[in-house]
N, C-alpha and C positions, 0 to 999 in steps of 0.2 A: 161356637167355640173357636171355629178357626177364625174369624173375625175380628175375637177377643185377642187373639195373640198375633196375629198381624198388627192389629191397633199398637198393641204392648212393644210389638218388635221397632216398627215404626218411631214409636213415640221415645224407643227411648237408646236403640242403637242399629244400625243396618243389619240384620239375618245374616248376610252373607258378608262379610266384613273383612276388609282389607289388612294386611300384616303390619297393625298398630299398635301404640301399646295398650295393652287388654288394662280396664277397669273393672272391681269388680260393681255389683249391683250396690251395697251400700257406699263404694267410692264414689260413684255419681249422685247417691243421695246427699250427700254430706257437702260435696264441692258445687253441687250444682241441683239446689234444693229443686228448683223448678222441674226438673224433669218427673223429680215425683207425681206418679199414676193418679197420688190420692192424698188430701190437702192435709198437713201434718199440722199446721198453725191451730193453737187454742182447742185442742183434742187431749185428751187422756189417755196416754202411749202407754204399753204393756210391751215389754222385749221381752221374745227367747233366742238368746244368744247365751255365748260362754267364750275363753280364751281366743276363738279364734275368729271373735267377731271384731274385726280389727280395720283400721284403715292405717296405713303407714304401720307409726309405733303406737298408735292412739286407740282405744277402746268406740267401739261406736258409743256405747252408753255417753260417754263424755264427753264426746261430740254433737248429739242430740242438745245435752245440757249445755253444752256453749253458746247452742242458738235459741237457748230460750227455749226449747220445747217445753212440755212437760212429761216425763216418763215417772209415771206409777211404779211400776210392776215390771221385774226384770222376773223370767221364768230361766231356768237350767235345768238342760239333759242330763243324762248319764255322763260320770268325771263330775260336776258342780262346774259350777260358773266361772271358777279360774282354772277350771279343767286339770287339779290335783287330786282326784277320787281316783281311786283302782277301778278298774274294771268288775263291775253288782255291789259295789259298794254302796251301802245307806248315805245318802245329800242329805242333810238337816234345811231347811227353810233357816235364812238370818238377815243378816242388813249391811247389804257394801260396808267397807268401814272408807271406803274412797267419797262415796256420792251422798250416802245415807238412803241409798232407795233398797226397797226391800228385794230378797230374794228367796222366791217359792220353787222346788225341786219339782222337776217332772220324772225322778227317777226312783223308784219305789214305788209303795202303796199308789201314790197320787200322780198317773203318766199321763192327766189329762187335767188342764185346767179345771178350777171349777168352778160354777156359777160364781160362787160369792167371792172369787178369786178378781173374778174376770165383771164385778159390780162398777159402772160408772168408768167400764175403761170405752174409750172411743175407736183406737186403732189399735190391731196387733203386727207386730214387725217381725218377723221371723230370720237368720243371719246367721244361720250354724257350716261351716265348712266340714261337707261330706267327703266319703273316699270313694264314691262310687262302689259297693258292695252291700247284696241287699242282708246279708245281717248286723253290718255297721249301727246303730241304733238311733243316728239320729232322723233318720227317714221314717220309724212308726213314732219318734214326736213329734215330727213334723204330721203325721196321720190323726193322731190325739186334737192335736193343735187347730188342725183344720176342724175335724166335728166342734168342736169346744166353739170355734168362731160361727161355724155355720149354725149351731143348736143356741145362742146367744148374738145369733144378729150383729155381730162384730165384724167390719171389713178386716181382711189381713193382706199385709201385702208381704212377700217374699223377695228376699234381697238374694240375687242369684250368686252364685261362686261357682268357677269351674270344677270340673272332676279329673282326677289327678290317675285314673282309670277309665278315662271318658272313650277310649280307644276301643274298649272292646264290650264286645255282647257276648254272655259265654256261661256254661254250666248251667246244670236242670231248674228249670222255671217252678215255682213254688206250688204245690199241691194246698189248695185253700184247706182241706183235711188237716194239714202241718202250721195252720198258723199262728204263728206266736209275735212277742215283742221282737225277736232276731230272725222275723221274719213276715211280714202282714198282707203283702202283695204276689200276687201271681205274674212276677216277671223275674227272671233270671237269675242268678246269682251276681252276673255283671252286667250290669244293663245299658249302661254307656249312656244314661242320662243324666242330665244334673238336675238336680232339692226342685229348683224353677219348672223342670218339665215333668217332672214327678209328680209336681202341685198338679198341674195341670192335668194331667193323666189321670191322678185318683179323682177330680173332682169330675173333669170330663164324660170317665168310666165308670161312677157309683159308687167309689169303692169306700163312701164314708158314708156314716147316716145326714139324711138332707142335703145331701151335696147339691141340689138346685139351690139353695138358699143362701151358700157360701158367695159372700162378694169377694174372689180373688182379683188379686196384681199382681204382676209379675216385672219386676226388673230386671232385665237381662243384662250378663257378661257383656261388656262393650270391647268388640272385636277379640272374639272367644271361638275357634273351631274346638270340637272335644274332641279332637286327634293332635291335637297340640302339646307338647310337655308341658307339667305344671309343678315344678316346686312348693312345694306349701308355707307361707314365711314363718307360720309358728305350727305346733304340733296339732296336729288338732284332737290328741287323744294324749292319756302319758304314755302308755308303748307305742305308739308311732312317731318315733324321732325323725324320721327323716323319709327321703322320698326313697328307697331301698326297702324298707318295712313298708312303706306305704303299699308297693309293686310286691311283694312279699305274699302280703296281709291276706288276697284273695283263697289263695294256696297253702298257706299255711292255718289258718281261721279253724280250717277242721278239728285239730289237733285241740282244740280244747276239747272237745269228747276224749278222749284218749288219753293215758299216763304221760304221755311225751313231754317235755320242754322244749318250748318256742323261744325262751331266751325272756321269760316275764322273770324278773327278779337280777339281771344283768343290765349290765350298756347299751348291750343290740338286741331287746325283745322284738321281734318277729325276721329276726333275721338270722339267726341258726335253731338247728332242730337237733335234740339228741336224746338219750335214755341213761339207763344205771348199766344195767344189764337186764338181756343183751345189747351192747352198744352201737347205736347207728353207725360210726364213722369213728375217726380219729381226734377229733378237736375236743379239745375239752373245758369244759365249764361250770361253773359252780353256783346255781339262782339264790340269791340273798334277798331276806326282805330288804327291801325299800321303798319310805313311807312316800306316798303320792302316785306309787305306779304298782306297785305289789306286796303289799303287806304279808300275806302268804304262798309266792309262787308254787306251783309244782315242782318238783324233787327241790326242795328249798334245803342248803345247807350240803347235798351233796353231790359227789364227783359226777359231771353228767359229757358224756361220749357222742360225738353226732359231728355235725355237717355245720361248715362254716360258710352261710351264706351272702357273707355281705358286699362278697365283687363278684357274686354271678347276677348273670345278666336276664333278669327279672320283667316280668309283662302278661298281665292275663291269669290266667287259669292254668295253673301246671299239675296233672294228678300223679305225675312218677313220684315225688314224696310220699304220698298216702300208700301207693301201690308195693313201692319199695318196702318199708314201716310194717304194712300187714304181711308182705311176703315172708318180712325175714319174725316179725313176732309168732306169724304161724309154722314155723322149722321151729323155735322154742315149744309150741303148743300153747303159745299164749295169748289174751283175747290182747285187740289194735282199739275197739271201741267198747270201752269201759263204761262209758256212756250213754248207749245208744240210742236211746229219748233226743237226748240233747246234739247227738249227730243227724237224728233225723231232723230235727227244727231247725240247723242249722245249712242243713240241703234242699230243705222245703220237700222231703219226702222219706219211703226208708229205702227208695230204688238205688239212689249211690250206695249208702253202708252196704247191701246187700251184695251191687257188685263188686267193691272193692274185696268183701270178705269171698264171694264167689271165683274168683281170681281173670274177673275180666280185663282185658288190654285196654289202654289209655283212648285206643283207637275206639272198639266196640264201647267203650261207654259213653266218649263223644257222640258219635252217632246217635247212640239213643233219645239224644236233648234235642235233634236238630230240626226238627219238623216243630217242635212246640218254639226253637228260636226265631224261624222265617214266620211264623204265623206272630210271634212278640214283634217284631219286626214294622212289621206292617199295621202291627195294631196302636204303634208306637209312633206313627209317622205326624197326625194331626196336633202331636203335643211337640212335638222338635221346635224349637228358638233358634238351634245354631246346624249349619250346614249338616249334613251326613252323610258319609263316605262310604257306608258301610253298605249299601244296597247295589 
């Protein structure tokens, strides 16, 4: 394995990389076919990508097709392929009306290709822009994705994107016991690697069925530290507008267990938090359906009280919202997780809800993560691509 990825590093940008301008993995494929790991010419290509598989203003799909590939089979995550689905919203399978190549959802029933999907394709490409957050959902299809290729003998190769959260390692590592689609790995909640070293991790670590059989690639961010700031050029979800919600998102995520509004059904979803009564704060807001990002939000239609978050100054894992939230719902006598199935899958255990509703300090529940972080850590080292600062 380390072999593999020194090869990969080598072959396709320097590891340690000077302060250039960063490309991403499919911007090298497209501009400069040759570097490809794995021969694209006279193959039958399968993409799972969606909106923010993008080069420039250009679609990767469109650009394969400029050079003559041939792409079958375009697959999409959760949102759909132009990434206007709400968040658990049902994707229909249909047919680009741009390309005419068809498009199969991996979000619902069907979160794994399947055989006769994946009949007479040669290569899978994989191109989704993560936030770094292990219940963000596009990391168990990229999980799906990999068995699907490994269990049908299909090479995939992974076009890398940086992590726009790549800065930190942080909150309780997943209990295999808790795992679900918004959560499938036993690493962090922030794990500070990018889709690229994730491949390489699950296939390295086992964490797929036949992961020996899997022929991974891996194209790396070219001149990419994950301590770098990252702007994202398009969204890569509909509530995450902007790099504010993006730095938000870790910290606020929880609150889907709970009555709360995060701001799904306004301008700045994941970037203020508030309630009816009792009211978090003073700012006031009002969640409206709208179609492509919230057809139903929570407290939809009325006055909602809380906290304007979108010039504080955002990074990591912050649990005073949560702490705060239960402090003051329990002085009502009221439950903070209405949820609580769904807040534990989303913390990979029930050890957070417990202590937040327990009334531990921000400090002692850090603490408690932090021997299962140094042991991620470390277990983490032979799949890194890009520098790490963090040891």
């Amino acid at each position: 394995m380390r072999y593999l990825m020194l090869l990969l590093c080598f072959a396709a940008t320097p590891c340690f990389a000077e302060a250039k301008e960063l490309q991403t993995g499919a911007q090298q494929l497209v501009t400069q076919p040759d570097i490809s790991p794995v021969e694209l010419k006279a193959k039958q290509i399968a993409l799972v990508v969606n909106q923010s598989s993008i080069v420039g203003d250009t679609h990767l799909l469109e650009l394969l097709l400029q050079q003559d590939l041939t792409v079958k089979t375009v697959f999409s995550p959760e949102h759909g392929f132009r990434g206007t689905a709400d968040a658990g919203a049902k994707v229909d399978n249909s047919i680009d009306p741009d390309t005419g190549v068809a498009v199969l959802s991996l979000y619902g029933k069907n979160k794994k290709p399947k055989a006769q999907a994946l009949k007479g394709i040669d290569l899978l490409i994989f191109d989704l822009q993560d936030v770094g957050v292990r219940y963000y959902t596009y990391l168990s299809t990229l999980h799906y994705v990999m068995e699907a290729a490994a269990a049908q003998n299909i090479p995939l190769l992974v076009l890398d994107r940086p992590n726009p959260n790549g800065a930190y390692v942080d909150g309780p590592v997943l209990d295999k016991d808790y795992q679900s689609f918004v959560g499938m790995h036993p690493i962090p909640l922030l794990h500070g690697m990018t889709l690229g070293e994730l491949a390489l991790m699950i296939k390295g670590e086992g964490w797929i069925n036949k992961a020996e059989q899997l022929k991974l690639y891996v194209l790396p961010v070219k001149n990419y530290q994950r301590d770098m700031p990252y702007d994202l050029p398009v969204r890569p979800s509909p509530n995450l507008p902007n790099a504010q919600a993006v730095a938000l998102y870790p910290s606020l995520g929880f609150f889907e267990a709970t009555p709360l509004s995060i701001g799904r059904g306004t301008d700045f979803p994941f970037q203020v938090l508030g309630y009816t009564n009792p009211p978090l704060g003073n700012f006031a807001f009002s969640p409206v359906a709208k179609a492509g990002a919230a057809l139903n939000p929570p407290l939809k239609n009325q006055l909602v009280l809380g906290l304007d978050l979108r010039s504080v100054k955002a990074g990591g894992l912050d649990l005073s919202y949560l702490i705060q939230a239960q402090r003051l719902f329990a002085k009502h006598q009221l439950k903070l997780f209405n949820s609580p199935d769904f807040m534990d899958k989303l913390s990979g255990s029930h050890k957070l809800r417990q202590q937040i509703e327990q009334g531990w300090s921000e400090a002692q529940i850090r603490q408690s993560w932090q021997s299962e972080l140094i042991k991620f850590r470390q277990q983490r080292q032979p799949y890194l691509l890009y520098p790490d600062h963090q040891l």
